[in-house]
C-alpha positions as CSV (number, residue, x, y, z in Angstrom):
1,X,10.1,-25.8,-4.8
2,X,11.3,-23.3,-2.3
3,X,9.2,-23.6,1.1
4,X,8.5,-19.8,0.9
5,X,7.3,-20.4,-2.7
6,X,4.9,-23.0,-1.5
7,X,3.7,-21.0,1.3
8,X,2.8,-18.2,-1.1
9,X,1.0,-20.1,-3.2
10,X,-0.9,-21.4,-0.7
11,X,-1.9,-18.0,0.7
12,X,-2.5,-17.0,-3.1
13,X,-5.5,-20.0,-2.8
14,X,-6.7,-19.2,0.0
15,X,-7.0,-15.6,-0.4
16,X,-9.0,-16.2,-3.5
17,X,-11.5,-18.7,-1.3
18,X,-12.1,-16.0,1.4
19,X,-13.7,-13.5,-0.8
20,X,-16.0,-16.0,-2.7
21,X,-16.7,-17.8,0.4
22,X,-17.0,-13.9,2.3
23,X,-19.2,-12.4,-0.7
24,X,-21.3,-15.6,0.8
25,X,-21.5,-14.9,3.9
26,X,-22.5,-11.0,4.0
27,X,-25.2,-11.4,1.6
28,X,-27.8,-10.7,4.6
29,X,-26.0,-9.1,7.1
30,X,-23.5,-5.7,7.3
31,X,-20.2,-5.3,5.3
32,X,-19.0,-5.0,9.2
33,X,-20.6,-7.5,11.1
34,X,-19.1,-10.0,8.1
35,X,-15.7,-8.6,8.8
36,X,-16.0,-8.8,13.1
37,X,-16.8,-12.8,12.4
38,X,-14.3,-13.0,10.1
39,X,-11.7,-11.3,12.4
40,X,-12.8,-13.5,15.5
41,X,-12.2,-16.6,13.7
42,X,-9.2,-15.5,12.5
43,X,-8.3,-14.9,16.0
44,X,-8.7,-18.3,17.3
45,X,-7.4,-20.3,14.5
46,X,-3.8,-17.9,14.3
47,X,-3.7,-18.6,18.3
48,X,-4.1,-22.2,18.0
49,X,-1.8,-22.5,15.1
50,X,0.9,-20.3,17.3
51,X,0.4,-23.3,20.1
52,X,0.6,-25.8,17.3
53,X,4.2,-24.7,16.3
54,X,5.6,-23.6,19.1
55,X,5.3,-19.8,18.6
56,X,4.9,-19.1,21.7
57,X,8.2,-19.9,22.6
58,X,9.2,-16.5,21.0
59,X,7.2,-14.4,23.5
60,X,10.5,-14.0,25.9
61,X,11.9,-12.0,22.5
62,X,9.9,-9.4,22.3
63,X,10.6,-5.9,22.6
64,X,8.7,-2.8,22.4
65,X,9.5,-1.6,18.3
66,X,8.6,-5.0,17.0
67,X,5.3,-5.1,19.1
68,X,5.0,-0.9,17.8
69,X,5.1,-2.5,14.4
70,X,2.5,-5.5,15.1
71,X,0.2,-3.1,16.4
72,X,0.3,-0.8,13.9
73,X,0.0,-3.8,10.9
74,X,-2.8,-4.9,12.8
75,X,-4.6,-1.5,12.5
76,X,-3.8,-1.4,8.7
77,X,-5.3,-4.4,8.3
78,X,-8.2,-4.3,10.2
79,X,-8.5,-1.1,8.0
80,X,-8.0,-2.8,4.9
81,X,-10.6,-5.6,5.8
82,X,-13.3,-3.2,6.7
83,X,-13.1,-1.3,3.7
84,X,-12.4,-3.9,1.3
85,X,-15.7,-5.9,2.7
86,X,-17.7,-2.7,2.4
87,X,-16.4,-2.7,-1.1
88,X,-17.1,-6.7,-1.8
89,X,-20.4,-5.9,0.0
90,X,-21.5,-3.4,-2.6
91,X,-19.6,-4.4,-5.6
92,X,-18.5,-7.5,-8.0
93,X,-16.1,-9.5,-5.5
94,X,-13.6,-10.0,-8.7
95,X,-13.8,-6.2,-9.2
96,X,-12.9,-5.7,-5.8
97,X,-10.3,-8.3,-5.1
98,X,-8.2,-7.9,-8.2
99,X,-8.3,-3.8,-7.6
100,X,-7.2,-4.9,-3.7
101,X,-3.7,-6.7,-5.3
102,X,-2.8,-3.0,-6.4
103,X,-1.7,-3.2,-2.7
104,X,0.7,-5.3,-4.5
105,X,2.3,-1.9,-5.5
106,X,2.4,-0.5,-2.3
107,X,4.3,-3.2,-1.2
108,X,6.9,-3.3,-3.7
109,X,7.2,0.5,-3.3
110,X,7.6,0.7,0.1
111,X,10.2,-2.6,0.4
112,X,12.3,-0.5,-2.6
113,X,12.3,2.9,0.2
114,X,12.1,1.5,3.6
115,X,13.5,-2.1,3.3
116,X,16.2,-0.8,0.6
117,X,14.7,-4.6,-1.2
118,X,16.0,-4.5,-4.7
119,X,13.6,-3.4,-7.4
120,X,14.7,-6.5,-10.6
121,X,13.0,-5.5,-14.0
122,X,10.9,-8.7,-13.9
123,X,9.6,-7.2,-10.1
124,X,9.5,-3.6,-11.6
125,X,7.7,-5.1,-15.0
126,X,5.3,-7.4,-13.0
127,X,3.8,-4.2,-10.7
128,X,3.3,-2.3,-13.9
129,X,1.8,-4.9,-15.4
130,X,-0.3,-5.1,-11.8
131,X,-1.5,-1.5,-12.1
132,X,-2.2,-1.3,-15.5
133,X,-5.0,-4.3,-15.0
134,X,-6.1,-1.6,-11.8
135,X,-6.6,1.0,-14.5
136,X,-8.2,-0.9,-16.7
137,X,-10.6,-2.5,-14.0
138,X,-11.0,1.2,-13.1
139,X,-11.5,2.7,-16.3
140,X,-14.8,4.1,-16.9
């Protein structure tokens, strides 16, 4: 198994525990305030883990468009984890996550336009396949 395959799956496991274990957590206290905590820890434990494996090292490297893009995928996710914990806060967390994975689309989307990634049929087939369960999930 590739090492970026493994990776993946690993973030697919872990991604599912975080909103069971986040649906937890907020059950008493603001969408909002769940997400800061959330955020902080995330904060420390992506530091250490940059320590750990020598990321640090790469700090020499940067420039001012990567860091443009950092910052700006920071803001869309702190966007996206705002609203998709008001959204786990008032709805069914495997509502809300599997509608969340049509950022799946997106992604695919944009890597076709702005990364000029190739779009296979299997890729092309799977995010249809990805927004037709949104539609259904959706579908009143």
């Amino acid at each position: 198994m590739p090492t970026w395959l493994l990776y993946a799956l690993l973030a697919t496991f872990f991604a599912g525990l975080t909103s069971v274990l986040a649906k937890f957590g907020i059950q008493n206290i603001s969408a909002d305030l769940g997400v800061a905590i959330r955020t902080a820890v995330v904060l420390v434990v992506v530091a250490i883990n940059v320590f750990l494996w020598q990321g640090h090292k790469d700090i020499s490297a940067l420039s001012f468009k990567p860091v443009l893009f950092l910052v700006l995928s920071g803001i869309t996710t702190a966007l996206s984890w705002i609203f998709y914990y008001r959204a786990m806060k008032l709805g069914t967390v495997s509502y809300v996550a599997a509608i969340d994975k049509g950022s799946i689309v997106i992604t695919i989307l944009l890597s076709v336009i702005l990364l000029s990634e190739p779009l296979s049929p299997k890729l092309a087939i799977g995010a249809a396949l990805i927004l037709a369960g949104m539609i259904v999930l959706i579908w009143k």
